[in-house]
C-alpha positions in Angstrom: -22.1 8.1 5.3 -22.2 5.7 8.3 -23.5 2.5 8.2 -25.5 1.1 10.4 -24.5 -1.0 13.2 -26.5 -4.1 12.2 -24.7 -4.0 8.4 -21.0 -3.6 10.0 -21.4 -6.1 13.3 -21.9 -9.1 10.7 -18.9 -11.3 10.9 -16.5 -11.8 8.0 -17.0 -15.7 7.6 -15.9 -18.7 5.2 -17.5 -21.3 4.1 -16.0 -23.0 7.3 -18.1 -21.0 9.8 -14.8 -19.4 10.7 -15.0 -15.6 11.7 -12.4 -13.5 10.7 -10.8 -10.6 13.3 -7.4 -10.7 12.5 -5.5 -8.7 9.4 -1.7 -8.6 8.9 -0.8 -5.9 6.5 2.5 -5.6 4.0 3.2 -2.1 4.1 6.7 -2.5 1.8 8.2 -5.5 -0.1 12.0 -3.6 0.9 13.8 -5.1 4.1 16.9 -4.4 5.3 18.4 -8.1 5.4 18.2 -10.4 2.9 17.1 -14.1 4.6 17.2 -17.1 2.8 13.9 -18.5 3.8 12.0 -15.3 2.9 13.7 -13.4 -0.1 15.5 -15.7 -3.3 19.4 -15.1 -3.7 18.1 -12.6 -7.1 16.5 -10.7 -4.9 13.0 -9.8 -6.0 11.4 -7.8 -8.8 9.8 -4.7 -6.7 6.2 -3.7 -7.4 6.3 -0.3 -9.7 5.2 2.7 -6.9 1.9 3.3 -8.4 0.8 -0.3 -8.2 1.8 0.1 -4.0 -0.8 1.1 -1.9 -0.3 4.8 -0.1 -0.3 5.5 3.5 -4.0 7.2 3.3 -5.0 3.7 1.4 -3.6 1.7 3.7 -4.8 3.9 6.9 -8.5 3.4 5.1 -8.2 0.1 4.5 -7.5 -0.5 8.6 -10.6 1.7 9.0 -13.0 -0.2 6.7 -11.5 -3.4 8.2 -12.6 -2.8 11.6 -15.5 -1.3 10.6 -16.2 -4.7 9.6 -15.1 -6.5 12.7 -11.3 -6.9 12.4 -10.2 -6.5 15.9 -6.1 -7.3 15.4 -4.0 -5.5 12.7 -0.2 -6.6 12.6 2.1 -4.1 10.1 4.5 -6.3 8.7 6.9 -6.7 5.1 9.3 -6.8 3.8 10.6 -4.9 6.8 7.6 -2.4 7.9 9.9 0.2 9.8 11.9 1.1 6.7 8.3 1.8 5.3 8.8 6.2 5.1 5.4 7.2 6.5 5.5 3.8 8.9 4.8 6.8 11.8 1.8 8.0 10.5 -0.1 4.4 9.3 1.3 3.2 13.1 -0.7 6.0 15.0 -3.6 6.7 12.6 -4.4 2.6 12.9 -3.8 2.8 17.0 -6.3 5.8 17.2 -9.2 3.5 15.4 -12.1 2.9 18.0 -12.8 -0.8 18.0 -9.1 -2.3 17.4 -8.1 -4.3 20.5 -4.5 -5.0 19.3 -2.0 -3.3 17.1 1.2 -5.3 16.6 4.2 -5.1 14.5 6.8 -7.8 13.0 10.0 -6.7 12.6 13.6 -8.2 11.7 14.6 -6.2 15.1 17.6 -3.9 13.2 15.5 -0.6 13.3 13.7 -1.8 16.9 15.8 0.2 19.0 15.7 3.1 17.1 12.0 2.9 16.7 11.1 2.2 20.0 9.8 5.2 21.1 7.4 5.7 17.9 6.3 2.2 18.2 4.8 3.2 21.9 3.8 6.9 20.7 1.8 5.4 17.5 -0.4 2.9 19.8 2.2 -0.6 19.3 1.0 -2.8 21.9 2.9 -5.7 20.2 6.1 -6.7 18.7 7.3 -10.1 17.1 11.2 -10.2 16.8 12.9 -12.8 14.3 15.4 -13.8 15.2 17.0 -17.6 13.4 20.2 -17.8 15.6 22.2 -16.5 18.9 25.7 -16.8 16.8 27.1 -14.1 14.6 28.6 -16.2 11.7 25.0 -18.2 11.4 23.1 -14.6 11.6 25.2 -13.6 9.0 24.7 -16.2 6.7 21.1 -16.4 7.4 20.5 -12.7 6.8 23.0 -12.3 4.4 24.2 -9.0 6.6 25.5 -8.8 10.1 23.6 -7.4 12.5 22.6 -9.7 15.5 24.5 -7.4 18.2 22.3 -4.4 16.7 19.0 -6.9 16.8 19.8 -8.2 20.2 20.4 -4.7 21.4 16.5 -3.6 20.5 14.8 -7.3 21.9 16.4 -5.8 25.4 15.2 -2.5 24.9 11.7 -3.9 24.2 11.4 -6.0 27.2 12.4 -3.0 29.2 9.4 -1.1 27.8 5.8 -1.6 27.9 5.4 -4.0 24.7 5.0 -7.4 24.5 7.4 -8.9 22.9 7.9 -12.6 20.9 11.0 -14.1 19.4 10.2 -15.7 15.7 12.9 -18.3 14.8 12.4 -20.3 12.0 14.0 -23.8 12.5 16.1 -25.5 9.8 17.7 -29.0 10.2 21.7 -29.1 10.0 21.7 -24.8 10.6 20.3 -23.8 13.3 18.3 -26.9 14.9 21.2 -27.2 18.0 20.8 -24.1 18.8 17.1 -24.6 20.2 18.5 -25.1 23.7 20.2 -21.9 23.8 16.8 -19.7 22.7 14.8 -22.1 25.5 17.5 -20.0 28.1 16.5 -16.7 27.0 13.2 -17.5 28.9 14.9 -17.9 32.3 15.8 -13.7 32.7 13.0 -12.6 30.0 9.5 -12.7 29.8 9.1 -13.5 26.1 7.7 -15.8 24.3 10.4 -17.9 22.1 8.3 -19.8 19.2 10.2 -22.0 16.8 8.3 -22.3 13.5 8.5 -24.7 11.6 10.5 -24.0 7.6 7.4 -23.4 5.1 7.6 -23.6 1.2 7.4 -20.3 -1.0 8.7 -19.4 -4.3 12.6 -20.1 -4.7 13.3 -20.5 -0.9 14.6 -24.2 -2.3 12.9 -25.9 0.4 13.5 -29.9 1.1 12.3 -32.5 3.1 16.1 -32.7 4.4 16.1 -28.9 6.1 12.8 -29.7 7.7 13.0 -30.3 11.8 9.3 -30.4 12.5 7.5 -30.0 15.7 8.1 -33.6 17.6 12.0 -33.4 16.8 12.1 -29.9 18.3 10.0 -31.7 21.0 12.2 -33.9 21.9 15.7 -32.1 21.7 14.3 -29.4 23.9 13.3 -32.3 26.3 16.8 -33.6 26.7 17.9 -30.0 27.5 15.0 -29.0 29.9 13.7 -32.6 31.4 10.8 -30.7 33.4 9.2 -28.6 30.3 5.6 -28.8 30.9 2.7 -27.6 28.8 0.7 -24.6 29.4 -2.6 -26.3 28.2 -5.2 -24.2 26.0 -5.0 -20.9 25.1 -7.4 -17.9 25.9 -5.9 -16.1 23.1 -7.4 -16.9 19.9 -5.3 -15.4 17.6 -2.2 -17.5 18.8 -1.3 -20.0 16.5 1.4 -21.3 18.8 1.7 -24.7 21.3 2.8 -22.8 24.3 5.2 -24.8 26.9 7.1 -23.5 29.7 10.1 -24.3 32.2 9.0 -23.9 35.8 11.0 -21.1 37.1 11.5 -19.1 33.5 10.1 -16.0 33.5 8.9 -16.5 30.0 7.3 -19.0 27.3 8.5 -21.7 24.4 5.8 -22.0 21.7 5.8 -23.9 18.3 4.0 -23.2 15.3 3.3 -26.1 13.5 2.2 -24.9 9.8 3.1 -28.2 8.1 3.1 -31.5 10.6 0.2 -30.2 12.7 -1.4 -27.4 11.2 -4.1 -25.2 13.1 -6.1 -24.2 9.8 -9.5 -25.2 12.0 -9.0 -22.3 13.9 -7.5 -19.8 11.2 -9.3 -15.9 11.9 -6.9 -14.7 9.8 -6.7 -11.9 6.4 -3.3 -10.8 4.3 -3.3 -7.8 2.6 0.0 -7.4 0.6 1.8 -3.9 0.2 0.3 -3.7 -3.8 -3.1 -4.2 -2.4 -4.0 -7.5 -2.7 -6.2 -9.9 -0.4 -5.2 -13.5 0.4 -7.1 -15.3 2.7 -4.8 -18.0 3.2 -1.0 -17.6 3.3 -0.9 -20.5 0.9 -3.3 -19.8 -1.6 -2.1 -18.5 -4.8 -5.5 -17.1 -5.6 -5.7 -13.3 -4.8 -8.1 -10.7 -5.0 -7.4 -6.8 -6.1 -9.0 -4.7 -3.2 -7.5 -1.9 -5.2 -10.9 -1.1 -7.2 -12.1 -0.4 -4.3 -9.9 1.2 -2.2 -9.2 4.3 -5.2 -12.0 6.4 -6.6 -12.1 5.7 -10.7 -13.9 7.6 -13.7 -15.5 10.0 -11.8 -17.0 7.4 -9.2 -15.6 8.1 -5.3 -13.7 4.8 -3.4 -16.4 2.0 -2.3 -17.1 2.3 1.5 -18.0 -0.7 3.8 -20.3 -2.5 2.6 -18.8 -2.8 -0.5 -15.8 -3.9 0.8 -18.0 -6.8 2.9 -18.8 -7.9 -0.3 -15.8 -8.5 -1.9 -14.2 -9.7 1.1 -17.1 -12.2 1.9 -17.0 -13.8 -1.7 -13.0 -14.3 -1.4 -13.8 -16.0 1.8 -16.0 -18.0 0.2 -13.4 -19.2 -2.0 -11.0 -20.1 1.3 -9.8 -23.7 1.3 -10.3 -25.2 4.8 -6.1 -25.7 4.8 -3.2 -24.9 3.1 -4.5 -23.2 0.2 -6.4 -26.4 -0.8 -3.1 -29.1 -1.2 -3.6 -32.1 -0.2 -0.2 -32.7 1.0 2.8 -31.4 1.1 4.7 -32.6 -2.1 1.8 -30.6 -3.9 1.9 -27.4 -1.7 5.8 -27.6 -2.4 5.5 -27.7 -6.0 2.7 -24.8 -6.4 3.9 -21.6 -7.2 3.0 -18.6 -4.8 5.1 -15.3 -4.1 8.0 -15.2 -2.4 7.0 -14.5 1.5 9.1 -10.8 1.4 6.1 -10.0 -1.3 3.5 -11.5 0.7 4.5 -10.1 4.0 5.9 -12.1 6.8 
């Protein structure tokens, strides 16, 4: 049954008036490094296979979503291309009538390899991260080696039709003197470099001490690049990112400020994690089981759209207007949430 057009053109929208367009789906909790920021030391307990949502669950799931507006999907993890059937959610997703943008995130290892699947399936974009330029650092980092392999797939990207960001998370006394060095890889390549700044989740041990926030980068970037300029608004909505430039790069510095300046006004934005569960804000520990109605049970077929609406609409309801609903960061710090390789980066 189809639905008709009035029911499905109804934005998804909070209690905020904020419409929502925009879904980033976790289609593993496995990557192939191990960072610091993103996965504990332990490691993590992995969600027993039948609680994971399949390929055809997470291909419908797309489908209802932009049924019911969602014009961006980004696949992300874990590590989405060690994700077995990643082919076939990648090109059933970029065949849906009404999505404008399908974009991956990726630790870059597999990006080379991939490439050509990435551009077969329908990828249009593809965020690279990327936390330092020097081997020992990436190795510590990551906990595996790998930045010659990762580099190696960032150059093969630019040479093809993608568009292509660099992620690096900035941490004070690791990797904070190295913002200079990622500010050059604008000069020769159109990318986008964004620096974002170190968030809180369960057992990353984050301090006040490794935090290097916005106006620090700033200012050491400044000393480097005296003529950096600001590019001024954005057209693109779904950028979360204060975009600067250096005349005569061929490419962009942004900053995401999630914690000293966060852009939660203008948040479109859904999570779905790879078990099948719907946060509304990265930092909300309150979830809701879109399971139900994703799976046929006792005899009754899997809910369509408008069931989905519903559900959807009364977790938005529940959406804070920032941060999961701390009010300040000592409180967001102490809160427990999943670790981000179980909420999907």
């Amino acid at each position: 049954m189809r639905w008709s057009h009035a029911l499905l053109s109804r934005p998804l929208i909070d209690s905020f008036g904020r419409g929502h367009t925009y879904l980033r789906v976790s289609l593993t909790e496995k990557c192939n490094l191990r960072c610091r920021y993103c996965m504990p030391e332990q490691g993590v307990q992995l969600t027993p296979v039948p609680q994971l949502l399949t390929a055809d669950e997470f291909v419908r799931v797309g489908q209802l979503f932009v049924e019911l507006g969602v014009a961006k999907i980004r696949l992300t993890g874990g590590e989405p291309l060690v994700f077995p059937q990643f082919d076939y959610v990648a090109s059933s997703l970029g065949k849906l009538s009404g999505l404008r943008c399908l974009a991956v995130s990726t630790n870059g290892v597999l990006l080379a390899r991939k490439l050509s699947d990435l551009l077969r399936s329908g990828v249009t974009h593809v965020n690279v991260s990327l936390d330092s330029l020097q081997e020992a650092k990436f190795a510590f980092i990551a906990r595996r080696n790998g930045l010659q392999t990762v580099l190696a797939g960032i150059r093969a990207a630019l040479d093809s039709p993608l568009v292509v960001k660099l992620n690096c998370v900035v941490m004070r006394g690791f990797n904070d003197d190295e913002l200079p060095a990622f500010v050059a890889l604008t000069k020769d390549w159109p990318v986008c470099v964004r620096f974002i700044e170190l968030m809180p989740f369960d057992d990353n041990h984050w301090t006040a001490k490794q935090f290097f926030g916005y106006e620090e980068q700033l200012q050491m970037i400044r000393a480097a690049y005296p003529t950096l300029e600001h590019c001024g608004e954005q057209a693109d909505g779904d950028s979360t990112a204060k975009l600067w430039h250096v005349p005569g790069h061929r490419g962009t510095v942004g900053f995401i400020t999630s914690m000293s300046n966060h852009f939660c006004a203008g948040c479109n934005r859904l999570r779905l994690t790879a078990d099948g569960h719907l946060k509304v804000c990265l930092f909300d520990r309150t979830e809701t089981d879109l399971r139900p109605v994703l799976r046929p049970s006792g005899g009754c077929p899997a809910c369509g759209p408008e069931q989905l609406r519903a559900v959807v609409q009364r977790a938005l309801l529940g959406k804070h207007f920032a941060h999961g609903g701390a009010p300040d960061i000592a409180t967001l710090v102490r809160e427990r949430n999943r670790p981000m390789i179980r909420i999907g980066g």
